[in-house]
C-alpha positions in Angstrom: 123.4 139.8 37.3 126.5 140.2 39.1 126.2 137.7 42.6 128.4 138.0 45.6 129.6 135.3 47.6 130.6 135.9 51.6 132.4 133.2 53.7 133.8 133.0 57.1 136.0 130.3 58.6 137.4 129.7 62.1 140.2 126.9 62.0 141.6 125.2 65.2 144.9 126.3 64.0 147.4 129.3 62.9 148.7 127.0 60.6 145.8 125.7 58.9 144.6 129.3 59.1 147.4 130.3 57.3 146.9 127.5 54.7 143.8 128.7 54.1 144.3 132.2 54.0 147.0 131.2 51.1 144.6 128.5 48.8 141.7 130.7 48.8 143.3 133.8 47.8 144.4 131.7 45.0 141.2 130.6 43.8 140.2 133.1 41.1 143.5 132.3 39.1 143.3 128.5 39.8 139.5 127.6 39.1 138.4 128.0 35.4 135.5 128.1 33.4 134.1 124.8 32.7 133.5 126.0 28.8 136.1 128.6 28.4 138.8 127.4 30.7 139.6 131.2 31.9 139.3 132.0 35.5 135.7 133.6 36.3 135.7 134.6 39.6 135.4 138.0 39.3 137.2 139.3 42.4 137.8 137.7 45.9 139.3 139.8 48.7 139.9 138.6 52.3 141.2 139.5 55.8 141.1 139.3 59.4 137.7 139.5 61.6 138.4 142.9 63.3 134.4 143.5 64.7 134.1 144.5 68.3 130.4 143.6 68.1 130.7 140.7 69.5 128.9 138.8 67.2 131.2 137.1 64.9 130.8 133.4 66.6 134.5 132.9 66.6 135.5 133.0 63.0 138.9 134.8 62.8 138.9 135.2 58.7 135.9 136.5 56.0 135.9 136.8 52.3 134.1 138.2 49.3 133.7 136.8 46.5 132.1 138.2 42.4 130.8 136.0 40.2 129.7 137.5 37.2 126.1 135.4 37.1 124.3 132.9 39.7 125.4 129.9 37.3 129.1 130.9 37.7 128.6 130.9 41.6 126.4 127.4 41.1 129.1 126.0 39.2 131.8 126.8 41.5 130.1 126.0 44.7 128.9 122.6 43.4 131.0 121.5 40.7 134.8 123.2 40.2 137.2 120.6 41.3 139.6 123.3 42.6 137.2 124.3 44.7 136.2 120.9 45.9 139.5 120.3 46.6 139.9 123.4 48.8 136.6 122.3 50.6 138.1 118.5 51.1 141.7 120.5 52.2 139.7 123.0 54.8 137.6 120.2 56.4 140.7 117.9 56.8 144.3 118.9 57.2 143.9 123.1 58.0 141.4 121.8 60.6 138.5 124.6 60.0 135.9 124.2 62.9 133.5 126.4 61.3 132.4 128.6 58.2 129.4 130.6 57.3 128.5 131.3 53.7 125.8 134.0 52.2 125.3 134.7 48.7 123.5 138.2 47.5 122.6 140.0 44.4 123.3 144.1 45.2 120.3 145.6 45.4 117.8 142.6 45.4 115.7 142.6 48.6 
């Protein structure tokens, strides 16, 4: 069953939002299959926080993400090394102050 990933950042920085913007864009080419060595994200899309609801707590960029199956999305969120190394990257040098992540399967209440 197809799972969706959401995540939000707010960085102290342009730059390291910038930075960010660029790597995780990036990510469904870069991070491959553990058995197949393809690329299995499915689709990731991104842009700028434009809500005038006054309830985004600060963060400035959000993304969706498709995984084809919940082991995909477990394998990238715990295991992928390109993905580990965006996490190390976003916590240190492009200075992210914040992120909220939500996973979903459409449809499942």
């Amino acid at each position: 069953m197809v799972v969706y990933h959401i995540v939000a950042f707010k960085t102290r920085s342009a730059t390291g939002l910038q930075a960010l913007r660029e790597a995780f864009l990036a990510l469904p080419q870069e991070c491959l299959h553990p058995t197949t060595n393809k690329p299995y994200i499915q689709i990731a899309r991104g842009g700028k926080q434009i809500s005038t609801e006054g309830k985004d707590r600060g963060m400035q960029v959000c993304f969706v993400m498709e995984f084809e199956n919940e082991d995909d999305l477990a394998y990238y969120l715990d295991k992928d090394p390109v993905h580990e190394e965006f996490k190390n990257k976003a916590g240190g040098e492009w200075e992210t102050m914040d992120v909220v992540a939500m996973d979903f399967n459409e449809g499942v209440f």
